[in-house]
N, C-alpha and C positions, 0 to 999 in steps of 0.2 A: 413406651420407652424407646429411646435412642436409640441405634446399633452399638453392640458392643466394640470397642474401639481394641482393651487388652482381654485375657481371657486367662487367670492363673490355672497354677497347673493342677490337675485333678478337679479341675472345678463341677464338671458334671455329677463325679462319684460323692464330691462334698454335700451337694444339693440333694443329692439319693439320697446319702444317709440323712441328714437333717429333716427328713421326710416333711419340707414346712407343708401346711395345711390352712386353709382360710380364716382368718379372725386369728391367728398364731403370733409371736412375737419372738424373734430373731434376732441377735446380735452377730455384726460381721466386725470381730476386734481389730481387722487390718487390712483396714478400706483399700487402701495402696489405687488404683487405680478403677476400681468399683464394681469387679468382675463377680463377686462371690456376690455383692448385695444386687447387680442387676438381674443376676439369674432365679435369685431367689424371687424380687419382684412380678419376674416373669413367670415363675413355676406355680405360685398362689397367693392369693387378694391377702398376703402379711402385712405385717409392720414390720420394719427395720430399723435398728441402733446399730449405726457404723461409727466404729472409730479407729483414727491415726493420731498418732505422736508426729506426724510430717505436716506442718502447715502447708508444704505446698501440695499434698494429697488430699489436705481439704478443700482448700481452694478450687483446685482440680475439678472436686467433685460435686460444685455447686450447684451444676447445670444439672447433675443425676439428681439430685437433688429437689432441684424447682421444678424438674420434668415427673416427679413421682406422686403430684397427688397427693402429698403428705405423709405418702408410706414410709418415707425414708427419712430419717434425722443424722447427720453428722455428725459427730464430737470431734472435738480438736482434745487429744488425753491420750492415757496408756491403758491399753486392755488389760494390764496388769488392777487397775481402777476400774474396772467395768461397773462392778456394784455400787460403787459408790457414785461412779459418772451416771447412771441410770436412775437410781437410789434417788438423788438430787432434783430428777423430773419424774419418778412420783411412779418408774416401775420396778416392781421389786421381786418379781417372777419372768421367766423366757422360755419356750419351749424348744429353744436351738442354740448354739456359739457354734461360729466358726473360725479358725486360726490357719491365717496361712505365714507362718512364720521365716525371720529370716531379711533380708535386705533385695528387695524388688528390684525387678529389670529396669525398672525406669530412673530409681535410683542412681543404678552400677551404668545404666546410661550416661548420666549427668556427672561430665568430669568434672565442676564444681563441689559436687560432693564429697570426691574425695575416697570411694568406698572399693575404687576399683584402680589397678595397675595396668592394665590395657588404656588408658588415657592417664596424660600428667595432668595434675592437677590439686589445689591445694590438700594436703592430709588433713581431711575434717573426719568422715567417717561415722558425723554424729546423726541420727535418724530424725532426729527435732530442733529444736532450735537453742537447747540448754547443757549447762555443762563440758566437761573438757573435751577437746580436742584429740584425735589419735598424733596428735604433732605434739601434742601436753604431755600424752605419756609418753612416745620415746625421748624424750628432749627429759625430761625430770623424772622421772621412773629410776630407781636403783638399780643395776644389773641383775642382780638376784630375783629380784620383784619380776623384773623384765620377764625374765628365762622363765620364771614360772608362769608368764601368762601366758606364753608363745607354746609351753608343752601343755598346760592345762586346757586351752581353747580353744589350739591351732593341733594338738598332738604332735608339734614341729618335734621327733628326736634330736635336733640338735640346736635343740632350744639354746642352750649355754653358748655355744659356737657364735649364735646370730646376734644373741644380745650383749656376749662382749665387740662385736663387729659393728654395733648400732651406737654403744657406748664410747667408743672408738674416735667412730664418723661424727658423735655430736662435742665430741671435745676441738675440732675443728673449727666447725660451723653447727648453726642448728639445721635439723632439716625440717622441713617446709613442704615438699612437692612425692606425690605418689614416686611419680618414675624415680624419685633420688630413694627412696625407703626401699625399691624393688629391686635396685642395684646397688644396694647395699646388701642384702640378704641373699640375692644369687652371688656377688662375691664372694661374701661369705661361706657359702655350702659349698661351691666349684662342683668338686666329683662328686662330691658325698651326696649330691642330688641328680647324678646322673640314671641312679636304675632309675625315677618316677619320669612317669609320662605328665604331668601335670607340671608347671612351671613353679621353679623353685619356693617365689614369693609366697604362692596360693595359703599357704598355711600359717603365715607370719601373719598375712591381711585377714583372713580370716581370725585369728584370737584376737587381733587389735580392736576389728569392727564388733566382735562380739562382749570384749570389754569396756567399750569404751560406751555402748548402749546397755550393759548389765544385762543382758538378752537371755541367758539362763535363769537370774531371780527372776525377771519378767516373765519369763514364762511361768514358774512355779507360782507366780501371784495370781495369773491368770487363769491358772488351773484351778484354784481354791476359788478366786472370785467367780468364776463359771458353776461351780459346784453350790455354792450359795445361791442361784440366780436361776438355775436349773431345777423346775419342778420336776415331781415323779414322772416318768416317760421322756423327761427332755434329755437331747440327742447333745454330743460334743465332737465335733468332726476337728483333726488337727493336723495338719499338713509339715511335717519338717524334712529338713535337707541336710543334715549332716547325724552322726552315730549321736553327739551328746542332746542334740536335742530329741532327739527320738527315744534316747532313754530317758528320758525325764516324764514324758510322755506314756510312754510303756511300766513304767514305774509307778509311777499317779494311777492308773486305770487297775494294774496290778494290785495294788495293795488297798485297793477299794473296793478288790468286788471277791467273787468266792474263789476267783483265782490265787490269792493271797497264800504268801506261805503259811504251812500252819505250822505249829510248837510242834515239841517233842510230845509223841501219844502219852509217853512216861510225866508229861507234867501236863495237866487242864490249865487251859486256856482262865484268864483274867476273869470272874464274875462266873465260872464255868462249876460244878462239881465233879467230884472225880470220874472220868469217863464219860463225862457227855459236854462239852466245850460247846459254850457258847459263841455263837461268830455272827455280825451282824453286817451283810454287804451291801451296800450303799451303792453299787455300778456294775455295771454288767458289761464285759467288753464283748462288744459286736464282731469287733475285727482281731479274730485269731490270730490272726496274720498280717502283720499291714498292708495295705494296699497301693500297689507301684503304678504307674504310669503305662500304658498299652504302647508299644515300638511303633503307631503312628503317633501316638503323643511326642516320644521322645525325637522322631525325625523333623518333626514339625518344631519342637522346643525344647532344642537339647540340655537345658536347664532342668527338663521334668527326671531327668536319666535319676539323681539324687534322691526327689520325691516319695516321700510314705506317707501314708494316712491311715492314721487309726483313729475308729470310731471307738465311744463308748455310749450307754446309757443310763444316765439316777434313776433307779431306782427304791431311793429311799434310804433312811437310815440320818444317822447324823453328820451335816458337813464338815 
């Protein structure tokens, strides 16, 4: 294999936990730049199914690809689709998923994209090549609609402030360009964003990017397609970076395995007689606790600072 060119974050602890092993079969739902599939490659004689929603991440990835010996296959798709993207060529069991969820550095690189305020450049924001635009919805979006995307996905408090400020700025002109949507929205706040240490925008651009890709259903899809696809022993390592995706996450593995809340002792459980509740857990969470980034991670890529991963493991039960 190549030298690794990027290298995401937590990738080592990913590869731990997915303990791949020879003759094994893997899915890496979010090829981004090929770091989780070329380690894995490297770790044992697997098979790999990667996939991305970013044509230009497949492309990207051709070369890891030709250079793999056949270990590796691409898909151009949404890991939200895994089962069915696999399904299609004829695998219908995996002994690992990995997710490294979220909008990649190479992404928020690429001012064309759109995903980032630190460069101007057109508002697109979208991870693949379909559907609307993050210039679609501030430009046509309701103000109401607005505000609740900004506090539901950005947690922006003053959500209502920004998106009568947005609705404002587009009765003018339409906007078009990051830097004009980011100076719109620090206008907007002035004071009321001066205790954060983060720059005003950060939380406007983030609901926008995370609505305009549906990056929470995707993930819940994901989650359920991973659990179908998952034999008994197979591992699900999942990397997120902000609180709502981490609880989605935490929640999925929670209510799957014996950690699950239970009823009132005063009422049995569904299928249960009185006093002895039956309970059937399908996952075992590995990681009590998520797992963070090491302070040479973070100095080396201060993107990791965000970083949790929680493992779990099927075993068993119905998906």
């Amino acid at each position: 294999m190549s030298a690794v060119a990027h290298v995401p974050v937590l990738a080592a602890e990913v590869v731990a936990a997915l303990e791949p092993r020879a003759g094994g079969t893997y899915v890496d739902g979010t090829f981004g730049a090929g770091g989780y599939s070329r380690m894995l490659l490297e770790t044992a004689a697997s098979r790999i199914w990667a996939i991305d929603r970013d044509p230009t991440a497949i492309a990207a990835g051709r070369a890891v690809e030709a250079g793999s010996y056949g270990r590796l296959t691409l898909i151009e798709g949404r890991f939200g689709d895994m089962d069915a993207l696999l399904g299609s060529r004829g695998v219908t069991g995996v002994e690992g998923v990995a997710l490294d969820l979220g909008v990649s550095s190479m992404q928020i690189d690429q001012a064309e994209r759109g995903f980032s305020f630190r460069y101007d450049g057109p508002l697109d924001m979208r991870m693949g090549a379909d559907g609307p635009t993050a210039a679609d919805v501030v430009n046509t979006t309701d103000e109401s609609d607005l505000a609740d995307i900004l506090f539901r996905y950005g947690e922006e408090r003053q959500s209502r402030r920004v998106a009568r400020a947005i609705v404002a700025a587009r009765g003018r002109q339409p906007i078009g360009r990051t830097a004009e949507l980011a100076d719109i929205v620090r206008r907007a706040l002035g004071s009321a964003a001066s205790r954060d240490k983060i720059d005003p925008a950060t939380r406007s651009f983030q609901a926008l990017r995370i609505h305009v890709n549906d990056e929470l259903g995707e993930l819940e899809r994901g989650l359920a397609a991973a659990e179908r696809l998952l034999g008994h022993g197979g591992r699900l390592a999942v990397v997120s970076f902000h609180s709502l995706e981490d609880r989605v996450v935490k929640s999925f593995l929670r209510d799957r395995s014996d950690e699950a809340p239970r009823a009132s002792r005063h009422s049995p459980e569904a299928g249960g007689a009185a006093g002895r509740a039956v309970r059937r857990a399908g996952w075992t969470v590995v990681t009590r606790r998520p797992i963070a980034a090491s302070d040479a991670e973070i100095a080396a890529n201060p993107r990791a600072r965000s970083a949790r991963l929680r493992v779990g493991e099927k075993i068993g039960g119905a998906a």
